[in-house]
C-alpha positions as CSV (number, residue, x, y, z in Angstrom):
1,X,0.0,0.0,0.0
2,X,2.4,2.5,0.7
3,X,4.5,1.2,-2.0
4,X,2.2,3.7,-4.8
5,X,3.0,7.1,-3.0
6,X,6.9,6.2,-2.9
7,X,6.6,5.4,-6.9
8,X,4.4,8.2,-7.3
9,X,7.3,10.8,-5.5
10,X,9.8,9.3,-7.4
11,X,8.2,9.9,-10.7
12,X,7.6,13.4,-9.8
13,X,11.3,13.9,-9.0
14,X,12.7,12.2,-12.5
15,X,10.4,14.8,-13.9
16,X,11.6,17.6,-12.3
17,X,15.3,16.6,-12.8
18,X,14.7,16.7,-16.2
19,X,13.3,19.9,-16.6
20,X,16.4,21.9,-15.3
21,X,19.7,21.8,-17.8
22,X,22.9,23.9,-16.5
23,X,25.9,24.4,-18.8
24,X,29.7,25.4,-18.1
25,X,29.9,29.0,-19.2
26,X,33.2,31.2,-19.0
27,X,33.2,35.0,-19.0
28,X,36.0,35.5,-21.6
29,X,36.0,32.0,-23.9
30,X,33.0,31.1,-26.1
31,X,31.2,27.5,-25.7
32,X,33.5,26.3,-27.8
33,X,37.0,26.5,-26.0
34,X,35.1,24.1,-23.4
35,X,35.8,21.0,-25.2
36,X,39.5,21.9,-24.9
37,X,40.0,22.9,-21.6
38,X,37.9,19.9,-20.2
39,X,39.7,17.7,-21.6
40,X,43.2,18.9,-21.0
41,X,41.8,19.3,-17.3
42,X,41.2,15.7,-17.5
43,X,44.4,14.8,-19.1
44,X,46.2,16.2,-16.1
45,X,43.9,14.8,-13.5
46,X,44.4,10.8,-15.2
47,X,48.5,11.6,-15.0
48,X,47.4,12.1,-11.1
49,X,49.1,9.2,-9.5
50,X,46.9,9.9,-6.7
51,X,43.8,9.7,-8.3
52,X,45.0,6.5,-11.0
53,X,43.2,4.1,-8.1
54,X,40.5,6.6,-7.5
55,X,37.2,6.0,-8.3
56,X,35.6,7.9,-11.5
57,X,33.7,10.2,-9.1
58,X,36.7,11.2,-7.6
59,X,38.4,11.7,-10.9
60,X,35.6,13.7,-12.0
61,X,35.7,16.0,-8.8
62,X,39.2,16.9,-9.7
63,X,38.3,17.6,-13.4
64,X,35.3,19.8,-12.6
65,X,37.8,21.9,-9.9
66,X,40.1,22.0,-12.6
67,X,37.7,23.6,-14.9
68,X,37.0,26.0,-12.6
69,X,40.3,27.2,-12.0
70,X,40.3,28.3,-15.4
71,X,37.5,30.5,-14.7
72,X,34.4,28.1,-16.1
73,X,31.5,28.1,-14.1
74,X,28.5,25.9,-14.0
75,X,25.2,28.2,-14.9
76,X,21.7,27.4,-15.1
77,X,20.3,27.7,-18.5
């Protein structure tokens, strides 16, 4: 019985989740320079030693705060 209103929530959530989009905007570069830069921030995070055992999340983390060293920022569209 109380299994419906837990489905019901959780369907309501997806579709909320999917209404929102963000991007990676910079104040200087256009769209198209991110490309680049992510993945040269994620060149240099893979050479990590520390983060060769690391899990993806972690490898991700250290991208993203990459990224945003270089002054990209993560704005709602």
């Amino acid at each position: 019985m109380r299994l419906v209103p837990v489905l019901a929530l959780s369907a309501a959530c997806l579709v909320l989740a999917a209404c929102g989009s963000s991007a990676w905007v910079h104040p200087t570069k256009p769209p198209e320079a991110f490309t680049q830069d992510y993945n040269t921030c994620e060149n240099e995070v893979i050479r990590d030693p520390k983060l060769q055992v690391g899990s993806r999340y972690l490898v991700t983390q250290a991208t993203e705060n990459c990224m945003k060293k270089k002054g990209w920022t993560i704005a709602d569209e």
